[in-house]
N, CA, C and O atoms as a Tripos MOL2 file, in Angstrom:
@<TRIPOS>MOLECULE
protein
  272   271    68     0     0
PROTEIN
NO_CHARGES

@<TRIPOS>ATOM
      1 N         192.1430   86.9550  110.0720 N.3       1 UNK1
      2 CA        193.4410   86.5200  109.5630 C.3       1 UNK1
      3 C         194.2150   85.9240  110.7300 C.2       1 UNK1
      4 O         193.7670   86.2520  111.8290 O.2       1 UNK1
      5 N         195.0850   85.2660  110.7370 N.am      2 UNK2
      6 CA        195.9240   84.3220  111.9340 C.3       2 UNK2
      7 C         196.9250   84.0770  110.7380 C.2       2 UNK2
      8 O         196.9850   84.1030  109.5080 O.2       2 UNK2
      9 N         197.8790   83.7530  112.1800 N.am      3 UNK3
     10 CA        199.1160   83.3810  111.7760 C.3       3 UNK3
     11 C         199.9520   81.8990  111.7470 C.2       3 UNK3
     12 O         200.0960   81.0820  112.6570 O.2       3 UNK3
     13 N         200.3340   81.8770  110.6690 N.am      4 UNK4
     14 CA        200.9570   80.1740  110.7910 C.3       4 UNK4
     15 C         202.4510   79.9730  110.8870 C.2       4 UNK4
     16 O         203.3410   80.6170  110.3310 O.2       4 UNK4
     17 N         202.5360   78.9860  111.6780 N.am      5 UNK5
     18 CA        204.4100   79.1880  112.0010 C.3       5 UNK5
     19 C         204.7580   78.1700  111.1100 C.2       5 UNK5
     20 O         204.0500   77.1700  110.9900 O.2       5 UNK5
     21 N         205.7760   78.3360  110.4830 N.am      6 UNK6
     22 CA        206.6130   77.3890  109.6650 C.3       6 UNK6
     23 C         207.5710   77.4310  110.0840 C.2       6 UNK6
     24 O         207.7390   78.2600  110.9780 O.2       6 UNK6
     25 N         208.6450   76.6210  109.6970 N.am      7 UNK7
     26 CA        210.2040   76.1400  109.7460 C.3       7 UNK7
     27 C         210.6170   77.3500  108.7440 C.2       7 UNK7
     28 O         209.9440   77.9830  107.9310 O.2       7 UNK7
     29 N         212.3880   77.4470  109.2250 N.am      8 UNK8
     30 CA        212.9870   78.8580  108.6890 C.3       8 UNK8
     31 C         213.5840   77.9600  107.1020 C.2       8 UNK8
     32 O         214.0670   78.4470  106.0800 O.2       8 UNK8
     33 N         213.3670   76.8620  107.3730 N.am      9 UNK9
     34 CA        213.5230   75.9100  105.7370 C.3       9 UNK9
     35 C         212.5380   75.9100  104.7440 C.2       9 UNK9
     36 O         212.7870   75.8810  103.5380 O.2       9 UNK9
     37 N         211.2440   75.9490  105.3180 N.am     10 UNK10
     38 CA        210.4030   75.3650  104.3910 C.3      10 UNK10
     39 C         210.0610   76.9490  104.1250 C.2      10 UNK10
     40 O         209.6600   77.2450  102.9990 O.2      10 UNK10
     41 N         210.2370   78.2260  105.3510 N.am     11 UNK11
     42 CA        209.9490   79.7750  104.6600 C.3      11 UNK11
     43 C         210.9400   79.9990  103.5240 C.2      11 UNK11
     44 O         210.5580   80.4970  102.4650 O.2      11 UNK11
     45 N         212.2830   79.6180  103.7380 N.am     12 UNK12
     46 CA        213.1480   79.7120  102.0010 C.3      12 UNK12
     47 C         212.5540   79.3330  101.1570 C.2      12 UNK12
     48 O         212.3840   80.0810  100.1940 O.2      12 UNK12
     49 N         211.9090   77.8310  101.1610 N.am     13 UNK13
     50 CA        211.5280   77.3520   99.9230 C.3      13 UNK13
     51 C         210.5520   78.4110   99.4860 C.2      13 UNK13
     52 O         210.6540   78.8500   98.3400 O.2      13 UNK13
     53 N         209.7290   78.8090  100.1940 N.am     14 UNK14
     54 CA        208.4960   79.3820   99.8630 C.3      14 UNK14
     55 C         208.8830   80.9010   99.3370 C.2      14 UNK14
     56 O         208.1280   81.5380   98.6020 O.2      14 UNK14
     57 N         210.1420   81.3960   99.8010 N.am     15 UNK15
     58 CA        210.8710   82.2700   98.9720 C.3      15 UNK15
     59 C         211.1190   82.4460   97.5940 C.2      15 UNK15
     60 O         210.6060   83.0970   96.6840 O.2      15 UNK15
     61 N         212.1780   81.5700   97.7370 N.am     16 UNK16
     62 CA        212.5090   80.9410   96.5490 C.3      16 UNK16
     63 C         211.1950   80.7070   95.2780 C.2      16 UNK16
     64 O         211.1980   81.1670   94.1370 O.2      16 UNK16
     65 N         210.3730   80.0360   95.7900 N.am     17 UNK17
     66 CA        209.4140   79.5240   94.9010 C.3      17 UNK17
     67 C         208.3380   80.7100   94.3640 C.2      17 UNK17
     68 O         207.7960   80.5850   93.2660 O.2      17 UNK17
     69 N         208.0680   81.9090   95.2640 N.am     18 UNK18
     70 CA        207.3340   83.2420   95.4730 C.3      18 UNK18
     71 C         207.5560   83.8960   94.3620 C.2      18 UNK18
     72 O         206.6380   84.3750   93.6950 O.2      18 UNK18
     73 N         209.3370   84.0250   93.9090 N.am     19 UNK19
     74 CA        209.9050   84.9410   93.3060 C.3      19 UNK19
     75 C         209.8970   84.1150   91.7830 C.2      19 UNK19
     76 O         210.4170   84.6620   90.8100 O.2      19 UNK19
     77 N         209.5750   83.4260   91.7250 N.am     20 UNK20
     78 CA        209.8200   82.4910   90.2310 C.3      20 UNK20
     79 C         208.4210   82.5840   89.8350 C.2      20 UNK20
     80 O         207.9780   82.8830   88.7260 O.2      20 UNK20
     81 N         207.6540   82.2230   91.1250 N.am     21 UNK21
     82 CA        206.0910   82.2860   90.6900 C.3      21 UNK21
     83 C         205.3660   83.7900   90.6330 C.2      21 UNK21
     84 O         204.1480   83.9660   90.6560 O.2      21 UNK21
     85 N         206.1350   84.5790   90.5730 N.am     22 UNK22
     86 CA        206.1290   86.0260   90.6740 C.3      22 UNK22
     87 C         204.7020   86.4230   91.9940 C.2      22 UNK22
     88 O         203.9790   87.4160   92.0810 O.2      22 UNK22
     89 N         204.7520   85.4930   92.6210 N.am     23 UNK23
     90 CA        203.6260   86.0410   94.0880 C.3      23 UNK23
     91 C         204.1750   86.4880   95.1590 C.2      23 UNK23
     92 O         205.3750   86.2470   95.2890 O.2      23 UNK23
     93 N         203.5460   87.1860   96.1260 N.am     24 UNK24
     94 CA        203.8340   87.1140   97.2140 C.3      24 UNK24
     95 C         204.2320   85.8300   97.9090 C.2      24 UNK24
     96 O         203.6850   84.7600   97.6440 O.2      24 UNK24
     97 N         205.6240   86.0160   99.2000 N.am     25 UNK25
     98 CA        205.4970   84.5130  100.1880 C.3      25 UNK25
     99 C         204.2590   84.4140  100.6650 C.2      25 UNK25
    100 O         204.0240   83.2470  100.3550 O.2      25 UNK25
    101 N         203.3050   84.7950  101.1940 N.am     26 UNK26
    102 CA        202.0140   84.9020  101.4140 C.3      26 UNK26
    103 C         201.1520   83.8860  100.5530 C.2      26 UNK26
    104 O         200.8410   82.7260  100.8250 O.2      26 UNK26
    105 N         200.7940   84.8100   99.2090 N.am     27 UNK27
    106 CA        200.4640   84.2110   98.2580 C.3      27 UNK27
    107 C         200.8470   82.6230   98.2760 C.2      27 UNK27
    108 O         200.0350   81.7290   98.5140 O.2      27 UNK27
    109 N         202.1970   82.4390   97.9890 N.am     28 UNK28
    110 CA        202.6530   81.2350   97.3960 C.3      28 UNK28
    111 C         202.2120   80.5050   98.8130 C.2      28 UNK28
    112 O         201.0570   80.1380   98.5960 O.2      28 UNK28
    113 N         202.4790   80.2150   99.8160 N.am     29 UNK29
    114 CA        201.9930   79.4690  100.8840 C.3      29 UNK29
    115 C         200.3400   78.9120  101.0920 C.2      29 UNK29
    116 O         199.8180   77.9370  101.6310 O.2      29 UNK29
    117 N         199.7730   80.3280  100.2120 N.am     30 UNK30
    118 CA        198.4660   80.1050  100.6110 C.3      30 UNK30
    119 C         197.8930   79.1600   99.3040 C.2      30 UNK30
    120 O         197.0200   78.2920   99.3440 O.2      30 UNK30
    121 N         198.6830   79.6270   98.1460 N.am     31 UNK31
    122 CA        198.5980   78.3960   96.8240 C.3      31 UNK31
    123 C         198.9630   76.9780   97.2230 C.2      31 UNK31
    124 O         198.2160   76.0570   96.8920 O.2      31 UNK31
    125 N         199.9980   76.7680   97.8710 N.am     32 UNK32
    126 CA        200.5490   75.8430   98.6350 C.3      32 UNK32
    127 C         199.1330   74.8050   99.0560 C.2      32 UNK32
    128 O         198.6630   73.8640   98.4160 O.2      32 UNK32
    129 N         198.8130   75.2370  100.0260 N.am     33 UNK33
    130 CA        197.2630   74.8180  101.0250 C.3      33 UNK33
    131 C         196.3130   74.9430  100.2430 C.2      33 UNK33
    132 O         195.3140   74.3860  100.7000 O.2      33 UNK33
    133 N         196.0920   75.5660   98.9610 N.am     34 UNK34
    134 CA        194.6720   75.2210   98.8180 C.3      34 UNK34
    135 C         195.2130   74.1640   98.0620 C.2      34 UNK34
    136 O         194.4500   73.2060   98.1860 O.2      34 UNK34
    137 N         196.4850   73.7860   97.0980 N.am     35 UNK35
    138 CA        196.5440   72.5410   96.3520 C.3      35 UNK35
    139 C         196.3900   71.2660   96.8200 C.2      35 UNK35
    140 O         195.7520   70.2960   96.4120 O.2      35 UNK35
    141 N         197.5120   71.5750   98.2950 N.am     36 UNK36
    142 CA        197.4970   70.3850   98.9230 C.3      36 UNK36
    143 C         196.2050   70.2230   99.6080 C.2      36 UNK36
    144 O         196.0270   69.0650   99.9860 O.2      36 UNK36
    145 N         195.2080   71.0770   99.8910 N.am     37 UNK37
    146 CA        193.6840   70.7530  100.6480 C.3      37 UNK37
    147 C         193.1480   69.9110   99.5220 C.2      37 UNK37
    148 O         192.8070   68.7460   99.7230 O.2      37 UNK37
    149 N         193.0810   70.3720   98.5650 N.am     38 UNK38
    150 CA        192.4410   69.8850   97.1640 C.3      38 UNK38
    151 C         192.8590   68.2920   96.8930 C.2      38 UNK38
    152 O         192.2110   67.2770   96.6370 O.2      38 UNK38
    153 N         194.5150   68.6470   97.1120 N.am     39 UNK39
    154 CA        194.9690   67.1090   96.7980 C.3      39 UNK39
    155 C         194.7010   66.1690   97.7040 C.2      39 UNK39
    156 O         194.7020   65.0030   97.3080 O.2      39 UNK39
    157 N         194.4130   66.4510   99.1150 N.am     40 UNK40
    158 CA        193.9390   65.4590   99.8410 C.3      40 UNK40
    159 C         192.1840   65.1050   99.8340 C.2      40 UNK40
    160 O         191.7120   64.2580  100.5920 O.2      40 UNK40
    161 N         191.6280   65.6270   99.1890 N.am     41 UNK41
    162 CA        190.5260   66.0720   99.2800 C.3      41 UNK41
    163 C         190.0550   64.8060   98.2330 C.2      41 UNK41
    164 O         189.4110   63.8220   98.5980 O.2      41 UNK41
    165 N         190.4670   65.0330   97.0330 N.am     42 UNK42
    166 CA        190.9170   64.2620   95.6030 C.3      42 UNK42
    167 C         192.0890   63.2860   95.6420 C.2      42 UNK42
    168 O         192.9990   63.6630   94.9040 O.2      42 UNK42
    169 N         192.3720   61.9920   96.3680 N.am     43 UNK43
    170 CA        193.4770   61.7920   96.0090 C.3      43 UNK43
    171 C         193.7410   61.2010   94.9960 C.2      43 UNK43
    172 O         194.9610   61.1340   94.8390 O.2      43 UNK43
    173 N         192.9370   60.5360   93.8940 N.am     44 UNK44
    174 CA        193.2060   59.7780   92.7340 C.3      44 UNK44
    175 C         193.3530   60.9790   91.9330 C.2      44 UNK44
    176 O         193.9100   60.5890   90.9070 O.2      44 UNK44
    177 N         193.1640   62.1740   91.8500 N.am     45 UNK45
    178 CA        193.1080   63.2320   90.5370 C.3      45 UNK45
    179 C         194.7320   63.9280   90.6740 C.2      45 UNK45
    180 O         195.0970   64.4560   91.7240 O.2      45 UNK45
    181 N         195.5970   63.8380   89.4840 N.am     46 UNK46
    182 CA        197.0550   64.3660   89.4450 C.3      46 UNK46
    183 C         196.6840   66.2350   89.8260 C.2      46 UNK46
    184 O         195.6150   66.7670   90.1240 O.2      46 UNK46
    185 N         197.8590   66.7370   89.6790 N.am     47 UNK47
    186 CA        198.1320   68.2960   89.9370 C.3      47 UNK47
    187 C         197.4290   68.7710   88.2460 C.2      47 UNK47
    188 O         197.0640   69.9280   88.0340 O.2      47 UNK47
    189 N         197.3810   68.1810   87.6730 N.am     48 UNK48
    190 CA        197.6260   69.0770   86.2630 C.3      48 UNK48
    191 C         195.7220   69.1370   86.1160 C.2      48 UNK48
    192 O         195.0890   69.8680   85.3540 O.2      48 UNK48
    193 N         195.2260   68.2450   86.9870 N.am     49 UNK49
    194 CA        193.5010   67.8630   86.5240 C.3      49 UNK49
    195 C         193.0500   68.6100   87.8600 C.2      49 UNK49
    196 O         192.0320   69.2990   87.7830 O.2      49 UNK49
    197 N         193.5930   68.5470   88.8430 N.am     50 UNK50
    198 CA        193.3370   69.7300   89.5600 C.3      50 UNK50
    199 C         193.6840   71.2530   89.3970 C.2      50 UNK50
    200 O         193.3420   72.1130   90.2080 O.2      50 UNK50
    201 N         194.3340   71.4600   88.3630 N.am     51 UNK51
    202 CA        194.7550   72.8690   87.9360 C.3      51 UNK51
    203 C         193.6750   73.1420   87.1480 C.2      51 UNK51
    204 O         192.9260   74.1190   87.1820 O.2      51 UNK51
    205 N         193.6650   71.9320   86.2450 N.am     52 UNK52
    206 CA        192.3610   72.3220   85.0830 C.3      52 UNK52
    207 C         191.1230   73.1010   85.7070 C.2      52 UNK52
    208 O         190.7020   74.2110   85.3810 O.2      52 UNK52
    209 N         190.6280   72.1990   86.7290 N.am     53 UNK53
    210 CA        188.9740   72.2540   87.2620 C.3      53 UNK53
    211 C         189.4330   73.5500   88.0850 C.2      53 UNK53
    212 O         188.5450   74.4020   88.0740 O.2      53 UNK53
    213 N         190.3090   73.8420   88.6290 N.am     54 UNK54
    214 CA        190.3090   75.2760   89.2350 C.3      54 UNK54
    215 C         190.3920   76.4500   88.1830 C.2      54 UNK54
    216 O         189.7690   77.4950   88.3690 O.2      54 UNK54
    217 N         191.1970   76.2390   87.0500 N.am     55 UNK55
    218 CA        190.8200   77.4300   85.5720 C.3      55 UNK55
    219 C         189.5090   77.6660   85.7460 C.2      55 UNK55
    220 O         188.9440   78.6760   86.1670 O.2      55 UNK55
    221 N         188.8380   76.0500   85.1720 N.am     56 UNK56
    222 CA        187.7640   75.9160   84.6070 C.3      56 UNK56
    223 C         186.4150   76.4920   85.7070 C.2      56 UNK56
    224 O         185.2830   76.7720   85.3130 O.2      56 UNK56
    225 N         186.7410   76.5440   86.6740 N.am     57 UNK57
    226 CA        185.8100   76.9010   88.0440 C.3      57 UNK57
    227 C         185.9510   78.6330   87.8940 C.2      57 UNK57
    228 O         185.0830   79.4710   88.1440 O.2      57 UNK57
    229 N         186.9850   78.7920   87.5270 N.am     58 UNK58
    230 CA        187.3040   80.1410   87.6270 C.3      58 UNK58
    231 C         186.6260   81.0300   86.4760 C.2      58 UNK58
    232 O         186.2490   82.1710   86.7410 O.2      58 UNK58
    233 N         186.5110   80.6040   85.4740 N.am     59 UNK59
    234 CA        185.7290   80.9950   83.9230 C.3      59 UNK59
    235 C         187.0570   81.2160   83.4090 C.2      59 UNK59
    236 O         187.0890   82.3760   82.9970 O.2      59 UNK59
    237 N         188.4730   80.4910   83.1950 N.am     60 UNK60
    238 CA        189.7820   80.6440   82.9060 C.3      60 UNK60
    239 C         189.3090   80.2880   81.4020 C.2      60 UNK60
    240 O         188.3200   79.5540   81.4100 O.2      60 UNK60
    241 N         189.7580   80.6170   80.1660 N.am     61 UNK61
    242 CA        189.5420   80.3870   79.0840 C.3      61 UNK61
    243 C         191.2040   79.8550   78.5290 C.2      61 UNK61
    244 O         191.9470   80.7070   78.0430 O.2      61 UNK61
    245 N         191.6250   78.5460   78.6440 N.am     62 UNK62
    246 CA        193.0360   78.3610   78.4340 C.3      62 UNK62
    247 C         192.9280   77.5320   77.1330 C.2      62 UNK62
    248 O         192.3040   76.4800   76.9930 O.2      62 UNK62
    249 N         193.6300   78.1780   76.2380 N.am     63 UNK63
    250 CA        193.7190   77.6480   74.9050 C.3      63 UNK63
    251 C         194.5270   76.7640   75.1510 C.2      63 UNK63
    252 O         195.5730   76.7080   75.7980 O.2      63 UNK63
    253 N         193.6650   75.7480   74.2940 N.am     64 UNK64
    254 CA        194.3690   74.0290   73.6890 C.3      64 UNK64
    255 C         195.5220   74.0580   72.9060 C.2      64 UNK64
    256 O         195.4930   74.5980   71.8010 O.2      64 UNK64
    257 N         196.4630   73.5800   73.3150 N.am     65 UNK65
    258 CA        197.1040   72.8360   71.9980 C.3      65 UNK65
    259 C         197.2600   72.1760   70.6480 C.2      65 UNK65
    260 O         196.8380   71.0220   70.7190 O.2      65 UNK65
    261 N         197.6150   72.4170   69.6960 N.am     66 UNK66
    262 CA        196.9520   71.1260   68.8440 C.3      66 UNK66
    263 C         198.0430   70.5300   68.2730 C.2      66 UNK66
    264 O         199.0360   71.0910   67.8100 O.2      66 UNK66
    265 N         197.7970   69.3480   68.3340 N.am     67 UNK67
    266 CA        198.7410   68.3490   67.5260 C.3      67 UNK67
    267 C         199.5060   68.7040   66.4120 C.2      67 UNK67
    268 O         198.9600   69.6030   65.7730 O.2      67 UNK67
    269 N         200.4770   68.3610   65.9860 N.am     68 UNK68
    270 CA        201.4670   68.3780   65.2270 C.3      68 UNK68
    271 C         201.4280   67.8870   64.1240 C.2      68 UNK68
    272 O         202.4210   67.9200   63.3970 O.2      68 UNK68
@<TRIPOS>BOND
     1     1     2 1
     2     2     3 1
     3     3     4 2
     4     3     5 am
     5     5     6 1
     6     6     7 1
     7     7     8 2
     8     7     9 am
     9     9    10 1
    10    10    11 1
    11    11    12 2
    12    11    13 am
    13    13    14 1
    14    14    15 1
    15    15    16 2
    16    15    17 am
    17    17    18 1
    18    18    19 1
    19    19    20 2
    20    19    21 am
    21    21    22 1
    22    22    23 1
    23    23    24 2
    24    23    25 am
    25    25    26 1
    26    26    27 1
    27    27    28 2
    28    27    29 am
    29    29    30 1
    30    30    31 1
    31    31    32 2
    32    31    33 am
    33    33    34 1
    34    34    35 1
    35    35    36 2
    36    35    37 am
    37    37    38 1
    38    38    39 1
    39    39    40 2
    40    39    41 am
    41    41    42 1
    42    42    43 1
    43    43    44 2
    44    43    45 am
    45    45    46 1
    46    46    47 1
    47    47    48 2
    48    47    49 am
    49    49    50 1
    50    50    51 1
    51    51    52 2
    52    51    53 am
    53    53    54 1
    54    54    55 1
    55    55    56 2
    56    55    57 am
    57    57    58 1
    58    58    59 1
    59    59    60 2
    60    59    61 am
    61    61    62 1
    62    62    63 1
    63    63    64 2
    64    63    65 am
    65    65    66 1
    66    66    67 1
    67    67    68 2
    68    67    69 am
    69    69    70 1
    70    70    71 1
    71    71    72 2
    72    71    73 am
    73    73    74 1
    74    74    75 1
    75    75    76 2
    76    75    77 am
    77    77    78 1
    78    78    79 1
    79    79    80 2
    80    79    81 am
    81    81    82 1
    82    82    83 1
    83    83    84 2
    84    83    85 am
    85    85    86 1
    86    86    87 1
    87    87    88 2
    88    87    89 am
    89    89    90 1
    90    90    91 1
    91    91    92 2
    92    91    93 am
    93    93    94 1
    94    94    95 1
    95    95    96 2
    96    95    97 am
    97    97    98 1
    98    98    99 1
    99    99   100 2
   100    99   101 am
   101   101   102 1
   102   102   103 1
   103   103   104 2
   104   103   105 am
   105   105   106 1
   106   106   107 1
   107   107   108 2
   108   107   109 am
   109   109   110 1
   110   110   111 1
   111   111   112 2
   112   111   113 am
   113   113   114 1
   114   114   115 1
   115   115   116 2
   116   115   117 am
   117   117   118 1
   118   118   119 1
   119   119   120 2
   120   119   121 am
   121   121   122 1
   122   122   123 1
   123   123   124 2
   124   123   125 am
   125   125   126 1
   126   126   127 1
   127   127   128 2
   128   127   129 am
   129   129   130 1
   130   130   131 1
   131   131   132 2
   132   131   133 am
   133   133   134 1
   134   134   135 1
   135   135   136 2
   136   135   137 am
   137   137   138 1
   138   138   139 1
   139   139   140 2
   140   139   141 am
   141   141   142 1
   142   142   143 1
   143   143   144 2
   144   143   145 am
   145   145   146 1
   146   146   147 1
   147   147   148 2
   148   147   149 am
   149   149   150 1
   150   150   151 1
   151   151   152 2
   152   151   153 am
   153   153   154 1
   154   154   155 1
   155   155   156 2
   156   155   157 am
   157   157   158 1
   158   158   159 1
   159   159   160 2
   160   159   161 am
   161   161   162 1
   162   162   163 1
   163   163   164 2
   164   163   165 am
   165   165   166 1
   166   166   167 1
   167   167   168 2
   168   167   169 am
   169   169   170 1
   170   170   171 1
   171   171   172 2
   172   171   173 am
   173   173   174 1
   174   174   175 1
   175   175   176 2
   176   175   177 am
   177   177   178 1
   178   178   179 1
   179   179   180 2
   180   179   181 am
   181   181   182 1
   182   182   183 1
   183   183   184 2
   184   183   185 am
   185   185   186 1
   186   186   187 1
   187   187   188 2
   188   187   189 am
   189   189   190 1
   190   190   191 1
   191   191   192 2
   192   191   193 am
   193   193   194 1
   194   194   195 1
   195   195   196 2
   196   195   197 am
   197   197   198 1
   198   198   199 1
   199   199   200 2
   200   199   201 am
   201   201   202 1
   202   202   203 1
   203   203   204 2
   204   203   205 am
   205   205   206 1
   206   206   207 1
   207   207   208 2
   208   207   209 am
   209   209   210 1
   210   210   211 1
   211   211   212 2
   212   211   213 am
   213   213   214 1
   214   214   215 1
   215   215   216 2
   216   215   217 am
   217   217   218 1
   218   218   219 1
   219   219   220 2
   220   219   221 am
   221   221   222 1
   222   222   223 1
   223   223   224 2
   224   223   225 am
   225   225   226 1
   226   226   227 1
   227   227   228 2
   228   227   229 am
   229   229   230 1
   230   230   231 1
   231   231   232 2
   232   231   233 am
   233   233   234 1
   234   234   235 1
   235   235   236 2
   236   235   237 am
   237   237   238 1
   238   238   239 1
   239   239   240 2
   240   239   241 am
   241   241   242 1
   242   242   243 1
   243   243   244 2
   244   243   245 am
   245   245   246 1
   246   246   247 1
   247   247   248 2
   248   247   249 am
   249   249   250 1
   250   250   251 1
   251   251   252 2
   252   251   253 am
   253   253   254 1
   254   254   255 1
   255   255   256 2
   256   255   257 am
   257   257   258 1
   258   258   259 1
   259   259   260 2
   260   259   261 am
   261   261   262 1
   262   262   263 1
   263   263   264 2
   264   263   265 am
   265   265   266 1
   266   266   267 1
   267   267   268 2
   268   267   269 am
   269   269   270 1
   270   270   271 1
   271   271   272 2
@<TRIPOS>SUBSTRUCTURE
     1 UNK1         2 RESIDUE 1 A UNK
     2 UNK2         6 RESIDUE 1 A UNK
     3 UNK3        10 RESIDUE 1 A UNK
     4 UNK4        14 RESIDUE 1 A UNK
     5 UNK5        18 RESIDUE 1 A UNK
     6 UNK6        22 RESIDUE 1 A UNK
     7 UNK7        26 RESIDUE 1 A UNK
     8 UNK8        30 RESIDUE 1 A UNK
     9 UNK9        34 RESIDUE 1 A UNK
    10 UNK10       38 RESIDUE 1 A UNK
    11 UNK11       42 RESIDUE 1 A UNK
    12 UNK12       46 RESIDUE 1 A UNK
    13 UNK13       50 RESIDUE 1 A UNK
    14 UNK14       54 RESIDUE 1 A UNK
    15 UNK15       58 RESIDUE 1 A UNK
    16 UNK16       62 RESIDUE 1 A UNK
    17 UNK17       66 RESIDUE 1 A UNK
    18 UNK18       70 RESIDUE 1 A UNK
    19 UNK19       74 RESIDUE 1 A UNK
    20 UNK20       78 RESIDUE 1 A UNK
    21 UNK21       82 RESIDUE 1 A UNK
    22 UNK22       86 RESIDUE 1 A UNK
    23 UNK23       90 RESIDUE 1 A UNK
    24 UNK24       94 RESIDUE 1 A UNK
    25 UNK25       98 RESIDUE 1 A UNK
    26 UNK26      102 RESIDUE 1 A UNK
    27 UNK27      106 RESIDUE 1 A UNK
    28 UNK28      110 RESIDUE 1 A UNK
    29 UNK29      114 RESIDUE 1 A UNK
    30 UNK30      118 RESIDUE 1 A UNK
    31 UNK31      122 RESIDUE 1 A UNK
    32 UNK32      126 RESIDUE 1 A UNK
    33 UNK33      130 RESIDUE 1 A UNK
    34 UNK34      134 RESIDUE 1 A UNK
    35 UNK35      138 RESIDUE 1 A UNK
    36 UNK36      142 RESIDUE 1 A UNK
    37 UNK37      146 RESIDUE 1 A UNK
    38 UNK38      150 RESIDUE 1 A UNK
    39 UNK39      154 RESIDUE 1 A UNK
    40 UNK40      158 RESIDUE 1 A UNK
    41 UNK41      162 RESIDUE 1 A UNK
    42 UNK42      166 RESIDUE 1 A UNK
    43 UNK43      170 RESIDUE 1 A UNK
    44 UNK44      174 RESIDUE 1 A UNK
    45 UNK45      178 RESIDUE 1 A UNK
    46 UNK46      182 RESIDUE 1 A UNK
    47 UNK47      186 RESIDUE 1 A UNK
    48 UNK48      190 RESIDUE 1 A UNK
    49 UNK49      194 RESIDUE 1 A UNK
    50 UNK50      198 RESIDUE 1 A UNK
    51 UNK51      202 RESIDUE 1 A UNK
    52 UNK52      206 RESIDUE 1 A UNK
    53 UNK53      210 RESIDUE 1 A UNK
    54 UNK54      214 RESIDUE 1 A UNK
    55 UNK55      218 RESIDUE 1 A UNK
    56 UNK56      222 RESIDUE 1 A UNK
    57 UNK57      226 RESIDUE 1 A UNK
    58 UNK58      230 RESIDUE 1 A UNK
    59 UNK59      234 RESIDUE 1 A UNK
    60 UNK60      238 RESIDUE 1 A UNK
    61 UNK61      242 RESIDUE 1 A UNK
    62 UNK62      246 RESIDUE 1 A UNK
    63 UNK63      250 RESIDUE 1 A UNK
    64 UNK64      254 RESIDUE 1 A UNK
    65 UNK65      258 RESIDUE 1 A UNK
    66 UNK66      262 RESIDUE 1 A UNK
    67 UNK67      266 RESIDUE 1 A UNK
    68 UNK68      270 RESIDUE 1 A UNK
């Protein structure tokens, strides 16, 4: 494990954002980095198609929607 220094701004956000996303600051930082690893990794694929394939990697079973 190691330690990463951030700005005392971007640790609020990650506050802030922890407690809504009900995770640890930990957690949420480390969600943080794997999205953005992913998103640089992928850059033509949006957040929502990279959320998918990480469910879907996961054996996430997320019920569809259906039309109206």
């Amino acid at each position: 494990m190691g330690i990463v220094k951030i700005g005392d701004d971007l640790h609020e956000e990650l506050r802030k954002a922890s407690s809504v996303m009900c995770r640890s600051i930990n957690a949420q930082a480390e969600f943080w980095m794997k999205v953005g690893m992913l998103a640089e990794a992928n850059p033509t694929l949006p957040y929502t198609e990279i959320m998918a394939q990480q469910l879907k990697n996961a054996d996430v079973q997320v019920p569809q929607i259906e039309a109206a």
